[in-house]
N, C-alpha and C positions, 0 to 999 in steps of 0.2 A: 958501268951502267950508263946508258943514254937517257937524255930528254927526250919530251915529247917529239920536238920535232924532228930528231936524231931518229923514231923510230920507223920513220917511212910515211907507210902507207896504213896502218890502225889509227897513227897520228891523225891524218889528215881526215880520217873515215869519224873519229871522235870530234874533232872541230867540226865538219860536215854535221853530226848530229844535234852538238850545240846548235849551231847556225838555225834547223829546222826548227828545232823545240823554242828558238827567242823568236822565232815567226810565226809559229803558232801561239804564240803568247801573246804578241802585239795582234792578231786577227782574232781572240778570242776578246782582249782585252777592249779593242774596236767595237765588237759588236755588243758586249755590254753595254756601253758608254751609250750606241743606237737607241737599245734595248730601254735604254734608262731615259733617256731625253724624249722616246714615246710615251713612256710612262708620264713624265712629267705636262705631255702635250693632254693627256684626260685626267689629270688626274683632280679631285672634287674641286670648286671653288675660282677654278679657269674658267675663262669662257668655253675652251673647249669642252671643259668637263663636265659644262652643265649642259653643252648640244647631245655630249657622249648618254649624262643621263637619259638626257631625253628621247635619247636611240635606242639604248638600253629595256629604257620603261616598253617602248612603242616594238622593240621586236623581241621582250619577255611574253605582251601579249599575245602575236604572232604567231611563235610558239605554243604560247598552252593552247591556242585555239587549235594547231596545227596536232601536238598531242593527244587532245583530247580527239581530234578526227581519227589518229591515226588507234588510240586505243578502241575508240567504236567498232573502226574496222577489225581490228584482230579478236574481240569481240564474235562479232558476225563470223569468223574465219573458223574461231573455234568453236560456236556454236552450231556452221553447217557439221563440220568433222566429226563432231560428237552426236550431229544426228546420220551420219554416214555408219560411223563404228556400230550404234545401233540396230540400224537395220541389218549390219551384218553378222551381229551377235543373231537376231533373231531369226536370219537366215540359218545359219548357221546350226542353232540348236531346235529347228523345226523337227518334226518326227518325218519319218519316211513316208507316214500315211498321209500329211498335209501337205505330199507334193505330187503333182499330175502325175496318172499313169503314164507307165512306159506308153510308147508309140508305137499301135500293131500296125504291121508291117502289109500283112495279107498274105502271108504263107501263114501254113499250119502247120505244128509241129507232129511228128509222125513216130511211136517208139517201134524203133526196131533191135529184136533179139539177135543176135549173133551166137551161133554154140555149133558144138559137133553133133550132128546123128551119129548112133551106134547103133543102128540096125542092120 
């Protein structure tokens, strides 16, 4: 039986794996640490935390003003549709009699017999 390194080319292709997986540990590891010290840059009680509030406060209101427009509008959106679907309901289930006459033409229909004489 061989060692790892005795056995070639798995060998090396397993150390290769290692190698990526302790590099993605130190880049995940890194961007935590990022992750964590911006946290710590708002977070309550800093100076920054209390600008962050107050960016917070100022574009919470923003928003709901921005909300509330954007609800009006679909509002208004759904209200034309619903008066669109209607008219077509009542298009729709009109009688044949509530709707204009066919359009005469200006010929005149003429009935003609067709049959055999037997005289």
């Amino acid at each position: 039986m061989g060692t790892r390194e005795e056995a070639g080319e798995s060998g090396s292709a397993a150390g290769a794996m290692d190698a990526v997986a302790d590099a993605a540990r130190e880049l995940l590891a890194g961007l935590a640490t990022q992750i964590d010290d911006v946290a710590h840059l708002f977070a309550p009680g800093t100076a920054a935390g209390v600008v962050a509030d107050g960016l917070a406060a100022d574009l919470s209101g923003e928003l709901a003003v921005l909300f509330a427009e954007v609800g009006e509008l679909l509002a208004r959106l759904i209200a034309t549709f619903i008066a669109i679907l209607e008219a077509l309901v009542k298009v729709l289930r009109s009688d044949a009699s509530d709707s204009p006459p066919a359009a005469t033409t200006g010929f005149q229909q003429i009935a003609v017999a067709i049959g055999r004489d037997e005289a």
